[in-house]
C-alpha positions, 0 to 999 in steps of 0.5 A, a space after each residue: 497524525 502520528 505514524 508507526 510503520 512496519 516494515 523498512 525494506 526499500 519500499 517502507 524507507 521511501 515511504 518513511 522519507 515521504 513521512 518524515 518531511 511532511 509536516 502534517 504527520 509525525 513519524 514516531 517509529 518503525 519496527 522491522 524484523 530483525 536487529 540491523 539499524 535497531 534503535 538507530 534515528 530513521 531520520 539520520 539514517 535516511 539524511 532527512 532533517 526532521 523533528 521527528 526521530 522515527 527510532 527503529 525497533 525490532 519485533 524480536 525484542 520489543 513486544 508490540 503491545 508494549 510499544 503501542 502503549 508507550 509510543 501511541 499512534 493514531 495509524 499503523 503502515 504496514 510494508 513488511 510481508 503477507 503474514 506481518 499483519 499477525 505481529 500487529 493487528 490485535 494489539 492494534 485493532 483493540 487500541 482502536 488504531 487505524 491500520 493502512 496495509 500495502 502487501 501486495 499478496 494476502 491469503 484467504 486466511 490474512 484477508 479473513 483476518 483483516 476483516 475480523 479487524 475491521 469490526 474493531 477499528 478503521 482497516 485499509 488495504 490495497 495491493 498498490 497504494 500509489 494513487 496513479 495506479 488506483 485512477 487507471 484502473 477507476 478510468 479502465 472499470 470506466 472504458 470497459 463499461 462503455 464497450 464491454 465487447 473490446 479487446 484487453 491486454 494487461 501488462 505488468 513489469 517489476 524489477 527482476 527480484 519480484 516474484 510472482 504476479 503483480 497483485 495489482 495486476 491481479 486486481 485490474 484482470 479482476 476488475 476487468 474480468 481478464 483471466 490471470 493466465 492472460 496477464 503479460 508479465 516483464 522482469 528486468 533490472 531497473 524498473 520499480 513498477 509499471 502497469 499497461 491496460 491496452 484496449 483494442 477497438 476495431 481501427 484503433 487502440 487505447 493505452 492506459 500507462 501507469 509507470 512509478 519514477 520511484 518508490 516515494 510514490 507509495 509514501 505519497 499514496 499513504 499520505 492520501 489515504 491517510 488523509 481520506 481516513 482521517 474521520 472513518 469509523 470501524 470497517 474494511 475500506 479500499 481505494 475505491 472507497 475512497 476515490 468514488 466520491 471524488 468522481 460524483 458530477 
C-alpha cells in the first residue's frame, strides 16, 4: 500500500519511521509546510535502513494536485493542523485517494469538509489514532452501559506544550456524557499522552489507563487503520467502525 504523509513535526516522524520499516506499505513522500529538510530522504534522515526514500516536499513550492499525479498513492495521513485538510482533500478526494486524519481538533466547518469528502472517497478520522485509546473508550462505553448511575472522572495529561483539552478526552466525556468542564487535565514535561477513566461504585473503583511509551504507537494505529480500510468504499468511518466487528461473540 503506498503512503503520502502530511505533516512531519514529532508525531508524522514517528509515524514515517513506523511506516518506513514495514514491509507491507511503502512510504512514498512527505509534504510539510515550509522549506526545512526539503527534498531530503526521510529514511536517511530518520537513520532507517529502508528501500523506500519517502522524499520530503514542501507545500510552498510543490502543488499537491502535481504531486499526486506524479507520485500516486493509494492513501494520504494527515498529522499536520486542523486546516491542513484544505491543501489536500479535493485534489485527494477526486483521485479517489483514501484519506486517514489524526488532528485532534476539527471545526464545525473541517468536519462538514470531510464529510463532503467522503462522498467521493474513503474518509477516516479519529482524534487519537492509537488503537489502545480507542479499546478504553469501547471497554468504558461498555462499563457505562452496565451501571449508567456510577461516578466518572476523566483525566487526561500531555506534555507541557499542549494546548487546550485533549480532543480524545473531549471524545470519552462524550461517549460517557461527562461535562467537558468536568475533565481533570495535567501538563508537564515528559509525558507523550495518557488518558485515565476512573469509575466510582459504592465500596470500590475501576480505572481504565490508557498511557502512550512513545509516539510510534500513532504509526502503529495508522497501520491498523489502514489495514481495516483496505476494501472500504466511499464514506466517513471512525474507530468504532472499525473495532465493532471484532467485538461480534
Amino acid at each position: 500500500m503506498k503512503i503520502g504523509l502530511i505533516g512531519f513535526g514529532k508525531t508524522g516522524k514517528a509515524v514515517a519511521s513506523v511506516l518506513l520499516q514495514n514491509k507491507n506499505f511503502s512510504l512514498k513522500w512527505v509534504m510539510k509546510r515550509n522549506h526545512t529538510l526539503e527534498n531530503r530522504n526521510t529514511a536517511e534522515y530518520l537513520g532507517i535502513d529502508s528501500d523506500e526514500t519517502g522524499r520530503i516536499y514542501s507545500s510552498e513550492t510543490t502543488p499537491i494536485a502535481e504531486l499526486l499525479d506524479s507520485q500516486p498513492v493509494d492513501v494520504i495521513i494527515d498529522f499536520s493542523s486542523g486546516t491542513g485538510i484544505y491543501t489536500y482533500g479535493e485534489a485527494a478526494s477526486k483521485r479517489k485517494i483514501k484519506i486517514i486524519s489524526a488532528i485532534s481538533h476539527y471545526t464545525k466547518k473541517e468536519k462538514d469538509f470531510i464529510e463532503s469528502l467522503s462522498k467521493m472517497t474513503t474518509v477516516f478520522w479519529s482524534p487519537n489514532i492509537t488503537l489502545g485509546v480507542n479499546y478504553l473508550l469501547f471497554a468504558s462505553k461498555f462499563l457505562k452501559k452496565i451501571a449508567p448511575w456510577v461516578d466518572i472522572e476523566i483525566i487526561e495529561e500531555h506534555f507541557k506544550g499542549k494546548d487546550g483539552i485533549s480532543g480524545t478526552a473531549l471524545k470519552i466525556a462524550e461517549a460517557l456524557e461527562v461535562e467537558k468542564d468536568e475533565i481533570n487535565s495535567v501538563r508537564a514535561g515528559g509525558i507523550v499522552g495518557k488518558h485515565e477513566v476512573v469509575f466510582g461504585f459504592p465500596f470500590q473503583t475501576v480505572r481504565l489507563v490508557h498511557e502512550s511509551i512513545s509516539r510510534e504507537a500513532f504509526g502503529s494505529g495508522v497501520i491498523f487503520v489502514a489495514e481495516n480500510l483496505r476494501d472500504k468504499k466511499e464514506g466517513l468511518f471512525n474507530f468504532e467502525d472499525i473495532l465493532t466487528p471484532y467485538f461480534a461473540v
